[in-house]
Structures are given as C-alpha cells and as structure tokens.
N, C-alpha and C positions, 0 to 999 in steps of 0.2 A: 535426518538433517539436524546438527546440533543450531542453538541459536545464533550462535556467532555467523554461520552462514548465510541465515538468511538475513539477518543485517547486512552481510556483504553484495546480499542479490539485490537488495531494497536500494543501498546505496548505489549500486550500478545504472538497476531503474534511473534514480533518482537524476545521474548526471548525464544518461541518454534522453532524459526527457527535457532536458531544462531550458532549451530554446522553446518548448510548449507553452510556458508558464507568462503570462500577460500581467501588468503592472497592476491593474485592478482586480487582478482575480476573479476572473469571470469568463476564460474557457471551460471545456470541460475534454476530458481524453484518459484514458486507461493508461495509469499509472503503474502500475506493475500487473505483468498477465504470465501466473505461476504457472499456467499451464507450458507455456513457451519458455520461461528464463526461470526454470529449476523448482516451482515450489508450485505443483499442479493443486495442492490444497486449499491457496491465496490467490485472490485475484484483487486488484485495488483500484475502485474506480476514483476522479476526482472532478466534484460539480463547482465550479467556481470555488468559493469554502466551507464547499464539504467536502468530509473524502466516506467513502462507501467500502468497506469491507466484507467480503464477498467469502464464506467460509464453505468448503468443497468439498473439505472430511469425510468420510464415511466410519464411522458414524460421525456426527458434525464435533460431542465431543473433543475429539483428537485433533482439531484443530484450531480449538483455542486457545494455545501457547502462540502460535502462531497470525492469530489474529490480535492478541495482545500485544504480541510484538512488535508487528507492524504499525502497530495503533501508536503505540510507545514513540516508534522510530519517529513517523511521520510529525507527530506534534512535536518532535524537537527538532523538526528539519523544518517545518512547516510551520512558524510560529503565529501567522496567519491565518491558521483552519478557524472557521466557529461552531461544526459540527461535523460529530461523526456519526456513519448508521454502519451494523452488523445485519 
C-alpha cells in the first residue's frame, strides 16, 4: 500500500464516522479498524482527545510509516487531540 492510499482510507474513515464525534470531545469509538477498511496493519482508536494507535505489523517495524502517517493525518484533521499513545 503506497501512502497516498491510506490517507484515502483514513479520510473515508474520517467522513463515515463524523456523526460519532460530540461537541466536547468526550465519546470514545474505533476510528479506523485496518483490519476491515484495507490497512489490517492500523487500527485507530479515539478516547475523547486522545487518539490511540494500534501498530499490527509483523514485525511491528514495518508499520511505522503507517502509524506516522496516520498520526500526521489525524492532528491535521483533528486539531483538537491533546494526546496521542502508540
């Protein structure tokens, strides 16, 4: 999977979930689940403002392009977060 894709998978995520998301930031629900919607190496949880990356890789490694990416995407989608965990 080159990068560009899974920013397209993230942004998908992003706008199937977007009735999820409460005014004060304090749901919590599985923001993208890679196993399901293309990128089984990511999974991305989000706790009110945090968001949780969940690296799948074998070896974990080879999926830290992917967890940076994500990381990337979100805090520019998500100007809101105050914390991220790996």
């Amino acid at each position: 999977m080159n990068p560009r894709s899974l920013s397209e998978l993230l942004d998908r995520s992003l706008a199937a979930r977007k009735s999820l998301f409460d005014s004060r930031h304090e749901t919590a629900f599985r923001l993208f689940n890679g196993f399901t919607e293309g990128c089984p190496q990511l999974v991305v949880d989000l706790y009110a403002a945090t968001l949780v990356l969940n690296n799948y890789a074998d070896p974990p490694e080879q999926g830290l392009a992917y967890v940076n990416e994500a990381r990337d995407f979100f805090q520019t989608q998500l100007t809101w977060l105050r914390a991220g965990i790996v």
